[in-house]
C-alpha positions as a printed NumPy array, in Angstrom:
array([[-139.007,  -63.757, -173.738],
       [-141.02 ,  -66.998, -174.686],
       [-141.775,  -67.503, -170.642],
       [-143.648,  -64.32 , -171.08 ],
       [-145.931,  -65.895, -173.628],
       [-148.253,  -67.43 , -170.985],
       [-149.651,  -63.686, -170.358],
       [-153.167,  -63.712, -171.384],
       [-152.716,  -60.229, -173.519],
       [-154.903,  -59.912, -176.706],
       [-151.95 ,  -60.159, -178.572],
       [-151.107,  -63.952, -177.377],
       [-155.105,  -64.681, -177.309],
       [-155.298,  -63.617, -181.138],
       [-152.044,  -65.544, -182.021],
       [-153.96 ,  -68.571, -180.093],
       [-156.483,  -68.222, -182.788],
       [-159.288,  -67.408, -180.441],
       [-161.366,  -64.831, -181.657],
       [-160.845,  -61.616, -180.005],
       [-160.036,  -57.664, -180.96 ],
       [-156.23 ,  -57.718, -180.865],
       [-156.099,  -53.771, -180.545],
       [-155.049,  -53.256, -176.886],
       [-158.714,  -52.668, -174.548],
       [-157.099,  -49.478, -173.358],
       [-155.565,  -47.069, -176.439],
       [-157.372,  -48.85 , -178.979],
       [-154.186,  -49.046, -180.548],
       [-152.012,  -51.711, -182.127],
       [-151.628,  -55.138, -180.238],
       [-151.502,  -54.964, -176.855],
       [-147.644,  -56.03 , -175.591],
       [-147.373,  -57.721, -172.127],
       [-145.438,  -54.597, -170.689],
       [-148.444,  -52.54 , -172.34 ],
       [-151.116,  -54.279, -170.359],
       [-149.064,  -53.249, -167.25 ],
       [-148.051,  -49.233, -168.443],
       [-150.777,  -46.635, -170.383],
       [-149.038,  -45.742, -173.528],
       [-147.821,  -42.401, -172.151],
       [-145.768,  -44.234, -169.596],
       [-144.585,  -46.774, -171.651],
       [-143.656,  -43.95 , -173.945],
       [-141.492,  -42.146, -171.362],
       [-140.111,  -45.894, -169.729],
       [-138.812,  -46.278, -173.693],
       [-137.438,  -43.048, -173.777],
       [-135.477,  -42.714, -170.697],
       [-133.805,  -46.549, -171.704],
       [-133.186,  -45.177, -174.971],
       [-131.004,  -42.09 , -173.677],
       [-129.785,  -44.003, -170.68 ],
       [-128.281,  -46.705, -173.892],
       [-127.478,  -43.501, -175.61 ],
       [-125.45 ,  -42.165, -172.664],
       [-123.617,  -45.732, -172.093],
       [-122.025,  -45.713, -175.697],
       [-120.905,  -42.417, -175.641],
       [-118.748,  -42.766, -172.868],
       [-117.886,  -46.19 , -173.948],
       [-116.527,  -44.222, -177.134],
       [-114.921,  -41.289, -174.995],
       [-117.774,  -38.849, -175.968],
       [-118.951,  -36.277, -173.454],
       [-121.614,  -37.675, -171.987],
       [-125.132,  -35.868, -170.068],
       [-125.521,  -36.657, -166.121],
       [-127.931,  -39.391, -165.619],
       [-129.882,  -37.119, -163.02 ],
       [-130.973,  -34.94 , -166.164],
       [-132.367,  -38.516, -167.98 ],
       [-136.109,  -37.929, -167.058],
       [-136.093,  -34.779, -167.768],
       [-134.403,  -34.637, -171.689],
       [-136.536,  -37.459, -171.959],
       [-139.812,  -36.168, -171.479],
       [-138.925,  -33.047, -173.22 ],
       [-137.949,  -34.876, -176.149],
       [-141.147,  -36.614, -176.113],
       [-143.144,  -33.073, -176.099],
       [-141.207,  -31.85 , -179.096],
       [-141.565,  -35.707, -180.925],
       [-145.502,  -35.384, -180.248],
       [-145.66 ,  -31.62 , -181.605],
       [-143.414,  -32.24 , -184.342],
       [-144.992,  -35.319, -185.486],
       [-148.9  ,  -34.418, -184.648],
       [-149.762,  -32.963, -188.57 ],
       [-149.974,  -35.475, -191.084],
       [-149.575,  -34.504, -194.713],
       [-151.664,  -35.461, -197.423],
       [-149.368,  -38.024, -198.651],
       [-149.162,  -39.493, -194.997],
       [-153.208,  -39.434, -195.03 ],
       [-153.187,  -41.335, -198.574],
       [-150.614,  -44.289, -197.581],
       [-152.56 ,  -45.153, -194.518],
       [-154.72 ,  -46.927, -194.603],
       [-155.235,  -48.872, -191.341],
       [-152.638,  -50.56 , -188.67 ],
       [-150.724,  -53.026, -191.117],
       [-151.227,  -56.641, -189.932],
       [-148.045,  -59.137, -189.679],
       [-148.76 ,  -62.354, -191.374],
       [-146.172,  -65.152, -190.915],
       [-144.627,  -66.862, -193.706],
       [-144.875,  -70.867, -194.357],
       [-142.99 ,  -72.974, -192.057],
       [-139.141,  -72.876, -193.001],
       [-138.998,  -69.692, -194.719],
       [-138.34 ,  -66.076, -193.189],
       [-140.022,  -62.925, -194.363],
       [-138.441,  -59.409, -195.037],
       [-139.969,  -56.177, -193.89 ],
       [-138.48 ,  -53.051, -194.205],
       [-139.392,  -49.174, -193.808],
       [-137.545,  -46.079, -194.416],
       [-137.999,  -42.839, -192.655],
       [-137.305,  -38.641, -193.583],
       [-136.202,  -36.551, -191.813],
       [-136.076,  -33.1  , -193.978],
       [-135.444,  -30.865, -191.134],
       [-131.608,  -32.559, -190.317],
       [-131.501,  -34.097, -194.159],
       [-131.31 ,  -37.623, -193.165],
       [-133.206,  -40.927, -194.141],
       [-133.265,  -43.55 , -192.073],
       [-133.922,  -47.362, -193.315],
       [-134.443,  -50.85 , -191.107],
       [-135.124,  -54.506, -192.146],
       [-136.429,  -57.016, -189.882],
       [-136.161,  -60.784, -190.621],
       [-138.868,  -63.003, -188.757],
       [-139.078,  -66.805, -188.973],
       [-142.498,  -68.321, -189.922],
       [-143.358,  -68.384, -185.652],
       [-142.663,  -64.482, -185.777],
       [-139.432,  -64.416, -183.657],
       [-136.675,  -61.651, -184.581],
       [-134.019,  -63.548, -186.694],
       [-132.208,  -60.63 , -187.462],
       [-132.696,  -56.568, -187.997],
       [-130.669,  -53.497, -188.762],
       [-131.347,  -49.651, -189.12 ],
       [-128.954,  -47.174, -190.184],
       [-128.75 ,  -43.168, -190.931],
       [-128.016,  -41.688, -194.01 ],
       [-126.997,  -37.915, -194.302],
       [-129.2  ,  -37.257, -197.771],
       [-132.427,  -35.813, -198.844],
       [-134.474,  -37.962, -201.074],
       [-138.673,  -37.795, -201.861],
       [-140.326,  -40.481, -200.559],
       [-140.184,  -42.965, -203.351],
       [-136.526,  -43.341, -203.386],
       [-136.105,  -43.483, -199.529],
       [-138.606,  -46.236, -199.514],
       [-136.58 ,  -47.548, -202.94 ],
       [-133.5  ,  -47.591, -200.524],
       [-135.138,  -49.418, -197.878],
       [-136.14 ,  -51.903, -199.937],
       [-132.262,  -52.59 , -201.519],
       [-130.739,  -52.518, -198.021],
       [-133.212,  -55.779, -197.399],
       [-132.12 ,  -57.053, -200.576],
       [-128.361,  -56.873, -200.232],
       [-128.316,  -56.906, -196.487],
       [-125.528,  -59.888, -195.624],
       [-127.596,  -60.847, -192.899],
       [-129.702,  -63.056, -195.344],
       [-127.454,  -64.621, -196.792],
       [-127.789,  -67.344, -194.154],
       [-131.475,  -67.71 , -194.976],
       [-131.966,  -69.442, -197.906],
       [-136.001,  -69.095, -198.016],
       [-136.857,  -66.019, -197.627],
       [-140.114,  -64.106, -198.619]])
């Protein structure tokens, strides 16, 4: 992956400190990834998808589950996508209040790694979901997780949750700096 760094995207130009919108020049969205400069969102969308379900597919038989015929990928795939977008297109007011802008990374000091973590709901199935993600101060991966929980909490205690599984995730135990 650090090869790929060479690719003048606005991403690497804004981590290069020279002055430019790091929103990508075609969605106007969130940094612009060196797949992203190569794929309009919706593509990239459905490329993410299918890999997802294809992964999806692997472990199940892997774990002696029944398992879908790869000819039918595309197709779950970019009906799942329909029903994501449609499902996910109103926000509430709560949703409306938290936002407040794309959230911007900011590395830590040299030597120490920083902790962020999210939780999602999902009322409709009664399940939370929660991942960390553990960066070094040059903003590579060190670590991450994500895991399902079959429960139904409000917001704050979902986010409450997400926040102890950082805390009292074993995987930082081997950093000893960590913001």
């Amino acid at each position: 992956m650090a090869c790929l760094s060479w690719i003048p995207t606005v991403s690497n130009l804004y981590y290069r400190k020279i002055p430019v919108d790091d929103r990508c020049p075609s969605c106007r969205g969130w940094g612009e990834l060196m797949i992203h400069s190569f794929l309009k969102v919706d593509e990239l969308e459905l490329l993410c998808t299918i890999l997802w379900r294809v992964w999806f597919i692997r472990n199940a038989g892997l774990h002696g589950k029944q398992q879908m015929d790869i000819s039918d990928v595309v197709d779950w795939a970019t009906n799942f996508l329909v029903e994501y977008k449609n499902s996910s297109s109103g926000e509430s007011v709560v949703q409306r209040q938290i936002r407040g802008g794309p959230a911007k990374w900011s590395p830590p000091c040299p030597g120490v790694y920083k902790i962020n973590c999210n939780a999602a709901i999902d009322s409709k199935n009664s399940q939370i979901g929660v991942g960390i993600v553990i960066k070094d101060s040059y903003g590579a991966v060190m670590a991450s997780s994500s895991q399902v929980f079959a429960a139904a909490y409000n917001t704050q205690i979902t986010e409450a949750m997400g926040l102890l599984r950082a805390i009292l995730s074993p995987m930082i135990v081997a950093c000893f700096h960590v913001l």
